[in-house]
C-alpha positions in Angstrom: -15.4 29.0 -0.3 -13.8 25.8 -2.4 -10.6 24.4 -0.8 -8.5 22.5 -2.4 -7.4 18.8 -1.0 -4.1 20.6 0.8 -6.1 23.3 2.1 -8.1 21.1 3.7 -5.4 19.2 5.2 -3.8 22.1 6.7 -6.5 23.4 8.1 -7.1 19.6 9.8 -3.8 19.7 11.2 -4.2 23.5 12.4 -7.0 22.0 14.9 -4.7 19.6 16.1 -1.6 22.0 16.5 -0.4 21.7 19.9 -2.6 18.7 20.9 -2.0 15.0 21.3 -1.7 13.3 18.3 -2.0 9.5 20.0 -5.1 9.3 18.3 -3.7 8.8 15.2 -0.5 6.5 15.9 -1.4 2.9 14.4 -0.6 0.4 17.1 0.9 -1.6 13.8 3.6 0.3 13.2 5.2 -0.5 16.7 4.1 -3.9 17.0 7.4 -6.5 16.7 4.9 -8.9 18.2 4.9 -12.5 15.4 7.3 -10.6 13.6 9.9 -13.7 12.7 13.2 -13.5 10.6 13.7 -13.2 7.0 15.4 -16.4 5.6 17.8 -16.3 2.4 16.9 -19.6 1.4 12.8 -19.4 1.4 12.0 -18.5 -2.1 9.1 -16.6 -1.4 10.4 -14.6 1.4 13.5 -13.3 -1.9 10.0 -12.6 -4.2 8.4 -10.9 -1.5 12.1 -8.8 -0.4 12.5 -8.3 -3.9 9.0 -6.7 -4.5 10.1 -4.6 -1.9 13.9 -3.3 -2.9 12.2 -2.5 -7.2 13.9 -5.1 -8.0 12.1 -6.6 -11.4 15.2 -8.4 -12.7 15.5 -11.0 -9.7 11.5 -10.7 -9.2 11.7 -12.0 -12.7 13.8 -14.7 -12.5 12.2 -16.0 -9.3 8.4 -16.4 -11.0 10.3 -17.6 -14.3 11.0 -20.8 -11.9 7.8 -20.9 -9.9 4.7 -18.7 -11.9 2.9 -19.9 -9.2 4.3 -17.6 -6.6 2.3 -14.3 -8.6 -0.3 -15.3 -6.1 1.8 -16.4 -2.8 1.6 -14.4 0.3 3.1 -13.8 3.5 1.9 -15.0 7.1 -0.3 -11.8 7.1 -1.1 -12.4 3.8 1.0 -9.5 2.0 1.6 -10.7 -2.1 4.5 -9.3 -3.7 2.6 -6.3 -5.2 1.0 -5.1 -1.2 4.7 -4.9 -0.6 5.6 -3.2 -3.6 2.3 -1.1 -3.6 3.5 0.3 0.2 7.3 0.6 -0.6 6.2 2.9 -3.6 8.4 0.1 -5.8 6.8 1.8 -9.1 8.8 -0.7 -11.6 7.7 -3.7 -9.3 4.1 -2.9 -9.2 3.8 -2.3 -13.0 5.8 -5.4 -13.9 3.6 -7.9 -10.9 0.4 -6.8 -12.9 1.2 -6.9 -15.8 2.5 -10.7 -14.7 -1.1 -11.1 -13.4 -1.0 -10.1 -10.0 -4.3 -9.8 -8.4 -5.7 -6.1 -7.8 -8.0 -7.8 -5.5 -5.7 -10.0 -3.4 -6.5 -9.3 0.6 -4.5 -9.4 3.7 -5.7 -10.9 7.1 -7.1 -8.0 7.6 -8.9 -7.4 4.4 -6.4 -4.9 2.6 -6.1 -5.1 -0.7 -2.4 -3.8 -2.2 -4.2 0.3 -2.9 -5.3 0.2 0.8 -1.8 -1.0 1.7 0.1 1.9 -1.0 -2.3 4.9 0.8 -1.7 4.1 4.5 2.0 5.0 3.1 0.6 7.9 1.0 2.9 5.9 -1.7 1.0 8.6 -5.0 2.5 6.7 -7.4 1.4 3.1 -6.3 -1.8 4.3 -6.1 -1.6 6.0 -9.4 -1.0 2.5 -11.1 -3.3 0.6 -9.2 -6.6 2.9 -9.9 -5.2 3.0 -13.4 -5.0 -0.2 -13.6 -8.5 -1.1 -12.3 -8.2 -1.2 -8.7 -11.7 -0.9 -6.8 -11.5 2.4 -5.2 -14.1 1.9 -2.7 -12.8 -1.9 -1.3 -13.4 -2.2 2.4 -11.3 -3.6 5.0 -12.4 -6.2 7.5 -12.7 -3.4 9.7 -14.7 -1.4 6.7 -12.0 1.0 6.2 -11.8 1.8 2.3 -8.2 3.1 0.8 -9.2 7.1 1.4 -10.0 6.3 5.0 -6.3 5.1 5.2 -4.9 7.8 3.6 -6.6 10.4 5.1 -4.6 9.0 8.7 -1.6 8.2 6.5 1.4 10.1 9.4 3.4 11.2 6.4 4.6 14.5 4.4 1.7 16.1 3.7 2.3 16.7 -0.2 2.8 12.5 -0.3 -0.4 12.6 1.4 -2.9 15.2 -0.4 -1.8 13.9 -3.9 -2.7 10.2 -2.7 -5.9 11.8 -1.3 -6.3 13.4 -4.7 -5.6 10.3 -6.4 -8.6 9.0 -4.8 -11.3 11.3 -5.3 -10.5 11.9 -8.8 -11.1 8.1 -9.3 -14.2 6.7 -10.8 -16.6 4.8 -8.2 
């Protein structure tokens, strides 16, 4: 008998009904620990706020004074499109690559911006970054590829099974 991606899912979380789900809670999500504050006057930290909020217009004006910032990157070494990629900022994403924003750019950890858009089942992201060429089957440092992460992604299960969808239909 052929399921279909949410059938699947739903028969996954059928098993666990009713049992501890501690297993799949990322120690990230809770972890303040390095976590500094935002300042108004760091130029990168207003690209990188910006990629986040879909905001094109100021994104633009910002790399229309330093290009070189395309390719800048946080402390954990989030660019402009991971952030946009996991805030599911569609209009940022499209307008960071087609500025030249690398596909390929990697965290500390070895995420590139797809595995960062499917831990936040963010469809759409993922949409434009497979469209746009995005490798599929990039692994982590901890070898964790973008459909390992959206497999665990904790959120609505539609978000979820489309970005999981996403994914298989991708070639690779």
């Amino acid at each position: 008998m052929k399921k279909t991606v949410l059938e699947a899912k739903e028969s996954i979380e059928g098993a666990f009904h009713g049992k501890s789900e501690a297993m799949f809670v990322s120690a990230w999500d809770y972890d303040d620990d390095g976590i500094s504050e935002k300042r108004k006057d760091d130029i990168l930290e207003q690209l990188l706020t910006a990629a986040e909020n879909n905001n094109v217009p100021q994104m633009k004006s910002i790399l229309s004074l330093q290009p070189t910032l395309i390719k800048a990157s946080d402390a954990d070494g989030y660019t402009a499109l991971h952030r946009a990629a996991y805030s599911n900022s569609v209009d940022c994403v499209n307008f960071l690559i087609s500025a030249g924003a690398s596909l390929d750019a990697r965290t500390k950890d070895g995420w590139t911006p797809l595995h960062s858009a499917c831990n936040w089942a963010c469809y759409e992201s993922v949409g434009i970054l497979l469209s746009n060429g995005a490798d599929v089957n990039s692994c982590s440092n901890g070898k964790l590829t973008p459909l390992h992460l959206a497999i665990n992604a904790q959120k609505p299960l539609e978000r979820t099974c489309t970005t999981v969808y996403y994914l298989l239909q991708a070639p690779g």
